[in-house]
C-alpha positions in Angstrom: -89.1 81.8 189.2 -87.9 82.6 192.5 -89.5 85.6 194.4 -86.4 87.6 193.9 -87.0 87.4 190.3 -90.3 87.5 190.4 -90.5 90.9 192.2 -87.9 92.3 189.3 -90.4 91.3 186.2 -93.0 92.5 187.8 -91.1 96.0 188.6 -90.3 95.6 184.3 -93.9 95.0 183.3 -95.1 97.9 185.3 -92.2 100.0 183.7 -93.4 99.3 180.2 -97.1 99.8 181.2 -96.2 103.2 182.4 -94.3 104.0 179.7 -94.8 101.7 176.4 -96.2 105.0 174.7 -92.6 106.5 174.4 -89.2 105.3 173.6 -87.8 102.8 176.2 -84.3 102.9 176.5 -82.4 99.8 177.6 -80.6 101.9 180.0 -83.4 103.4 181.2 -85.2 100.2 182.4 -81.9 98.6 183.3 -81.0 101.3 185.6 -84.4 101.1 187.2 -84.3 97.7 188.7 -80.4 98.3 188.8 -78.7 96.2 186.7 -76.4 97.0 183.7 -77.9 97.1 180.5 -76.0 93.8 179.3 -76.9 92.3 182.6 -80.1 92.9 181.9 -80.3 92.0 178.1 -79.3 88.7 179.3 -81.5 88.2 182.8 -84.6 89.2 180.4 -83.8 87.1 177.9 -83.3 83.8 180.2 -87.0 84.4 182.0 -88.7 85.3 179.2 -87.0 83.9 175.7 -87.5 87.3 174.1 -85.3 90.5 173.9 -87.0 93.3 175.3 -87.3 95.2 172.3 -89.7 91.9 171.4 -91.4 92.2 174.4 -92.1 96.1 174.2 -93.5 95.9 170.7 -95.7 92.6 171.7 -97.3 94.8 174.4 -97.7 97.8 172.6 -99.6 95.9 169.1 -101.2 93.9 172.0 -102.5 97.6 173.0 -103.6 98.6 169.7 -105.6 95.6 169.4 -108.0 96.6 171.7 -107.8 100.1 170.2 -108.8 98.9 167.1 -112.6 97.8 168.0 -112.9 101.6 168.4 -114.3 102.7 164.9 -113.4 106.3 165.3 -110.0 106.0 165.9 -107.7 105.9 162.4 -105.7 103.2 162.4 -102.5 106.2 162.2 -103.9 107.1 165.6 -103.8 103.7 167.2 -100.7 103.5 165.8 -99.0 106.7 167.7 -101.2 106.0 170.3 -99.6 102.5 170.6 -96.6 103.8 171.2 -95.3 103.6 167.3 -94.0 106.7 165.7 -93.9 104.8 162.4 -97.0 103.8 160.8 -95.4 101.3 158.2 -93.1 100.4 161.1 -96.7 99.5 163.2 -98.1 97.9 159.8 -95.6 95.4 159.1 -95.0 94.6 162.9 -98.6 94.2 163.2 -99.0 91.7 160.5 -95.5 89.9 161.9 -97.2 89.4 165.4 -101.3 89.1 164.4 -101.0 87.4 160.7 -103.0 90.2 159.8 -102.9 94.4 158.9 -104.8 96.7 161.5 -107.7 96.7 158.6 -108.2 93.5 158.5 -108.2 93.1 162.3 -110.6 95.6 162.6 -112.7 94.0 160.0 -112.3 91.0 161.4 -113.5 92.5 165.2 -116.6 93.6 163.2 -117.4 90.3 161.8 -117.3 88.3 165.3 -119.6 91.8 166.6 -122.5 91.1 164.1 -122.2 87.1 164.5 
């Protein structure tokens, strides 16, 4: 990666860590490192093999998973906090990323705590 397009993911990545808790709109982070929105669909794409939609949702069950060793959080509340205003949305996204549910992630956390 060259540093010109090193300098762009890195403005992206600091985009979505700002603001993975709301909607992203393609626009929106197109427009900040000024590019079109198919421009950037593509240029994202070809550095990272993933859409951005991918990439967002990644980061934000990446977030909840270190949520989820808190035990007094619901797992509902992760899920919003996460950035997800679906919970079945966050559920089944979860178990397509993890292999497992939030519970059993959580339960899981538990397990390598008391070993």
């Amino acid at each position: 990666v060259n540093a010109q397009d090193h300098e762009r993911m890195r403005s992206i990545y600091a985009f979505v860590d700002e603001h993975f808790h709301r909607h992203i709109a393609l626009d929106e982070v197109a427009s900040h490192i000024n590019m079109t929105v198919p421009a950037f669909c593509r240029y994202f794409k070809k550095l990272t093999n993933k859409t951005f939609t991918q990439f967002v949702n990644e980061y934000r069950i990446a977030h909840a998973c270190r949520m989820l060793s808190d035990e007094h959080l619901s797992i509902s509340a992760v899920s919003y906090e996460s950035g997800f205003n679906n919970l079945s949305h966050f559920n089944k996204l979860f178990r397509l990323i993890t292999g497992a549910s939030p519970r059993e992630y959580r339960r899981s956390l538990r397990r390598v705590v008391r070993a």
